[in-house]
NUSEMI-741945 format. One record per residue (C-alpha): residue in three letters; x, y, z. Coordinates in steps of 0.02 Angstrom, whole numbers, plus 32768, in hexadecimal, padded with zeros to 4 digits. Layout:
! residues N
ALAXYZ ...
This chain:
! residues 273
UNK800080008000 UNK805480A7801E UNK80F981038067 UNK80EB81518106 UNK805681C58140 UNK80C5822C81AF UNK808F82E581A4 UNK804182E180FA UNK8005837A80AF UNK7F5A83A0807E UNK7F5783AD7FBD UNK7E9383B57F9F UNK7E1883BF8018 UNK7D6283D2801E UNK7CE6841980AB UNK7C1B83FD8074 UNK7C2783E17FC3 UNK7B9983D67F6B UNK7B4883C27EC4 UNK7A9883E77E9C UNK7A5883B67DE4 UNK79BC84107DB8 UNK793484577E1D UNK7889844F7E78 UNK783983AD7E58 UNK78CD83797DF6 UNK794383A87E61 UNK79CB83217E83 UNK7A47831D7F0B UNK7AEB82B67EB1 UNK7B6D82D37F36 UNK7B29830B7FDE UNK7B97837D805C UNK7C33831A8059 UNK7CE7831F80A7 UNK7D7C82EA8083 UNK7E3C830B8084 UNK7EC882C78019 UNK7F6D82DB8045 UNK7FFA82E47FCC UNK805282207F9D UNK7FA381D87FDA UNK7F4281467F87 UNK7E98816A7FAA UNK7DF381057F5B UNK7D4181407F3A UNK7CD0809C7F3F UNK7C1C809B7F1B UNK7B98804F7EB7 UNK7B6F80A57DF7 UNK7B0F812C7E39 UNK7B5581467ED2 UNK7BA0820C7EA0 UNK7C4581E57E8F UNK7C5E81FE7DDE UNK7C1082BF7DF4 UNK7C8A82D97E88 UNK7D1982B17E29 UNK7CD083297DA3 UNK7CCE839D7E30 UNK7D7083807E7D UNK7DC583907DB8 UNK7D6684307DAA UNK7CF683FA7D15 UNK7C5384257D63 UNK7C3B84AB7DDE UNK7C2484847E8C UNK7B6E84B57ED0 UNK7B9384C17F7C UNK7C2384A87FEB UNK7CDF84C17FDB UNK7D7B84757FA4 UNK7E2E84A87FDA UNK7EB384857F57 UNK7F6A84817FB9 UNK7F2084D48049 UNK7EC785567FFC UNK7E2A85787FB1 UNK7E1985397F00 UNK7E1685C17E91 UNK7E0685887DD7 UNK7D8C86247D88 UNK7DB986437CD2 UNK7E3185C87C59 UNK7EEC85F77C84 UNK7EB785C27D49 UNK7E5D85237D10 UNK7EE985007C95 UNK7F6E85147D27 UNK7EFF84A57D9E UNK7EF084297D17 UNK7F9E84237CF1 UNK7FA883DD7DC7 UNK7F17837C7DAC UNK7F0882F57D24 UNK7E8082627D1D UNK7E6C81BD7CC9 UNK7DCB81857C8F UNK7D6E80FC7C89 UNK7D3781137BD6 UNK7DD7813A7B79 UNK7D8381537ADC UNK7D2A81E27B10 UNK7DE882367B54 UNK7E3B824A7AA9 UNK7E1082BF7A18 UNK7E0C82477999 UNK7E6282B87920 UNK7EFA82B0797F UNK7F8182407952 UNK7FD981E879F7 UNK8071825079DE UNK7FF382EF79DC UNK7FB382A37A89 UNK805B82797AD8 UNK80B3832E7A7F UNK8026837F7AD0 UNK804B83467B92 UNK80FD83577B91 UNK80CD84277B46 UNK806A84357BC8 UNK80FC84087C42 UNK815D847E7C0F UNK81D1841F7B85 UNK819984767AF9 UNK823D84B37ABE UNK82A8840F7AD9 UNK82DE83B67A35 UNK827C834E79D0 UNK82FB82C07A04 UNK82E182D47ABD UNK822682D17AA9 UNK822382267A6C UNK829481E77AD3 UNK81F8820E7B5D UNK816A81E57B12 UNK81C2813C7AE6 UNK81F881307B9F UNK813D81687BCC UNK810880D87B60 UNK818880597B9F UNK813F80707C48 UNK808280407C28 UNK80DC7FA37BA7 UNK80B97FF67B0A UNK812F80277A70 UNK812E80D57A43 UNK816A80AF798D UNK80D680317990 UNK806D80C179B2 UNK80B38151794B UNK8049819C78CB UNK7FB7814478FB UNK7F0F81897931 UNK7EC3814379EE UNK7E2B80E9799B UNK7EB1807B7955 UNK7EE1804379F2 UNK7E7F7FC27A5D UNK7E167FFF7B1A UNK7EAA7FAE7B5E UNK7F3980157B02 UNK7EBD80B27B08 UNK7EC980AF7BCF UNK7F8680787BDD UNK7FA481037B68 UNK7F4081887BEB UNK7FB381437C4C UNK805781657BF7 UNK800482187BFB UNK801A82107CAC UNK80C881DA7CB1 UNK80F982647C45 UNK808682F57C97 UNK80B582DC7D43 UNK8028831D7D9D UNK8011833D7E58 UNK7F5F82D07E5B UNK7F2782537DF4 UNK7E5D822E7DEC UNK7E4C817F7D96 UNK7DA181457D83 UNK7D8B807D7D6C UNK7E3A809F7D10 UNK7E4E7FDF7CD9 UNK7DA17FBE7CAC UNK7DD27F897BF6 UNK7E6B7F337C25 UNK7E7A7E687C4A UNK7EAA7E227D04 UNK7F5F7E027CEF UNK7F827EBA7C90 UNK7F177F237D23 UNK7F827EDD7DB1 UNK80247F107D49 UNK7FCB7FCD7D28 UNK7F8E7FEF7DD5 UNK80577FB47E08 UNK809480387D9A UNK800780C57DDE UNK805580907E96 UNK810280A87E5B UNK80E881477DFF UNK809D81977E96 UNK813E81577EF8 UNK8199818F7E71 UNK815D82697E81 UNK80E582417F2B UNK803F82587EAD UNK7FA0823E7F05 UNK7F3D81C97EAE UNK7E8A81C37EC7 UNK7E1E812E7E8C UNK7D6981247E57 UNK7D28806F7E67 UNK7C9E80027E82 UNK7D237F8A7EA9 UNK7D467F807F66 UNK7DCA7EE57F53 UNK7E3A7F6C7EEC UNK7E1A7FEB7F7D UNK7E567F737FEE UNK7EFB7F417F93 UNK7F3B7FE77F73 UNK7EF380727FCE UNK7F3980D9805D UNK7E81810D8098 UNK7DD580EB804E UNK7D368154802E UNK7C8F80F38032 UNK7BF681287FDE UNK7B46813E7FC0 UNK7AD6819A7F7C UNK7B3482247F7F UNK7B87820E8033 UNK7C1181CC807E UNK7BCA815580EA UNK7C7F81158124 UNK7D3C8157810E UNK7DCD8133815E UNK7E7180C18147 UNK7E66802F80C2 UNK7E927F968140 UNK7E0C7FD181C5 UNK7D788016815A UNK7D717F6180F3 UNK7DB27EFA8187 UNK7D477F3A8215 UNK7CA77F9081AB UNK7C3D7FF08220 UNK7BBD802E8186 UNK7B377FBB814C UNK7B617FE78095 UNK7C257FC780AB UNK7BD97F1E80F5 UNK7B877EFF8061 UNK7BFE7F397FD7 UNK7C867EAE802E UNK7C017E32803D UNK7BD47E337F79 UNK7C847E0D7F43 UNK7C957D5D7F23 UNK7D047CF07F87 UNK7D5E7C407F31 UNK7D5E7BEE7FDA UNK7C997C1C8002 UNK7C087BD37FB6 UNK7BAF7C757F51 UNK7B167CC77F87 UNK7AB97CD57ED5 UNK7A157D147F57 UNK7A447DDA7F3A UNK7A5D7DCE7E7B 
């Protein structure tokens, strides 16, 4: 799981955020008065059920749809990301992985395009040509694909699998200070999404990223996060460290989420499904 905890700092914190879609009789309350605090070099995981709000509160916390109510502190203070150049500079500390990976490329970009485009946006603009492929082949060495496999190919070439090792590589070469990935292995097989979550662990022990998951999945929560965030409609009904939230449950819904995963060495209960 993670390095030490000692004295970590507080890289994005909320205090009663909330998201209201609509109004009146169609008002609906997708994340309800939450709060939470991760610290820089932390693993923390989101789990829930589809529908649970926290797809819209990572929306929220990567600034693509406004908060409603509430606050959120980036590095201590509040978040202030009014007009592009301060979104732009947020984003460029903030970087997400989706679950969809089709829907994260323009697909009028070649790769290089995508790749060209992070390491600009870090600042490497001016290097030469040379040195630029020499990292996005390193980028793409470290999620096990080859950039001259890649090169001058467009991203609905690639399979769901390559798309999100790919988003990825992005990572590797953006360096950002938090990384949001939600259900970032969906469309990869077993053996590969061990290997991937490995190298998201050792690129936040690499620059001390925070990494925060979004996952229905509360076996992956338990392997490789630092604290955990349960919830439901639109709460957290639970939070706390990893090992004690799954281990000793105290919420009725973190009871239940642990009890649906199947067990080899249990007959299944088929009665819920």
């Amino acid at each position: 799981m993670s390095n030490s905890n000692e004295e970590r700092k507080s890289c994005l914190r909320g205090v009663g955020v909330t998201k209201v879609f609509g109004s009146g009789s169609k008002k609906t309350v997708a994340v309800d008065h939450v709060d939470f605090d991760f610290k820089e070099g932390e693993i923390v995981t989101i789990v829930g059920e589809s529908g649970s709000g926290k797809t819209t509160l990572s929306k929220m916390l990567l600034g693509l749809i406004a908060v409603t109510e509430g606050e959120v502190f980036y590095q201590g203070q509040p978040r202030d990301i009014k007009g592009a150049r301060k979104k732009k500079e947020y984003w460029k500390n903030i970087q997400a992985i989706f679950q969809d990976p089709f829907a994260s490329y323009n697909m009028f970009h070649k790769i290089d395009d995508v790749l060209l485009d992070c390491l600009n946006m870090r600042g490497c603009k001016d290097l030469p040509m040379e040195q630029k492929v020499q990292m996005m082949t390193e980028a793409c060495s470290f999620v096990n694909l080859k950039f001259e496999e890649l090169t001058n190919k467009y991203p609905f070439e690639l399979s769901g699998g390559q798309q999100q090792r790919l988003m990825i590589a992005r990572i590797f070469l953006l360096k950002p200070k938090i990384l949001l990935a939600d259900e970032p292995t969906s469309m990869i097989d077993a053996c590969s999404r061990s290997t991937i979550l490995d190298m998201l662990t050792k690129l936040r022990d690499e620059i001390n990223m925070t990494v925060i998951f979004i996952t229905h999945d509360i076996g992956l929560a338990y392997k490789i996060s630092d604290k955990v965030y349960i919830m439901e409609h639109g709460k957290f009904v639970e939070s706390g460290d990893a090992e004690e939230v799954i281990i000793h449950p105290k919420a009725d819904y973190t009871k239940r989420l642990i009890s649906d995963v199947p067990k080899i060495y249990e007959e299944w209960d088929l009665s819920t499904v």
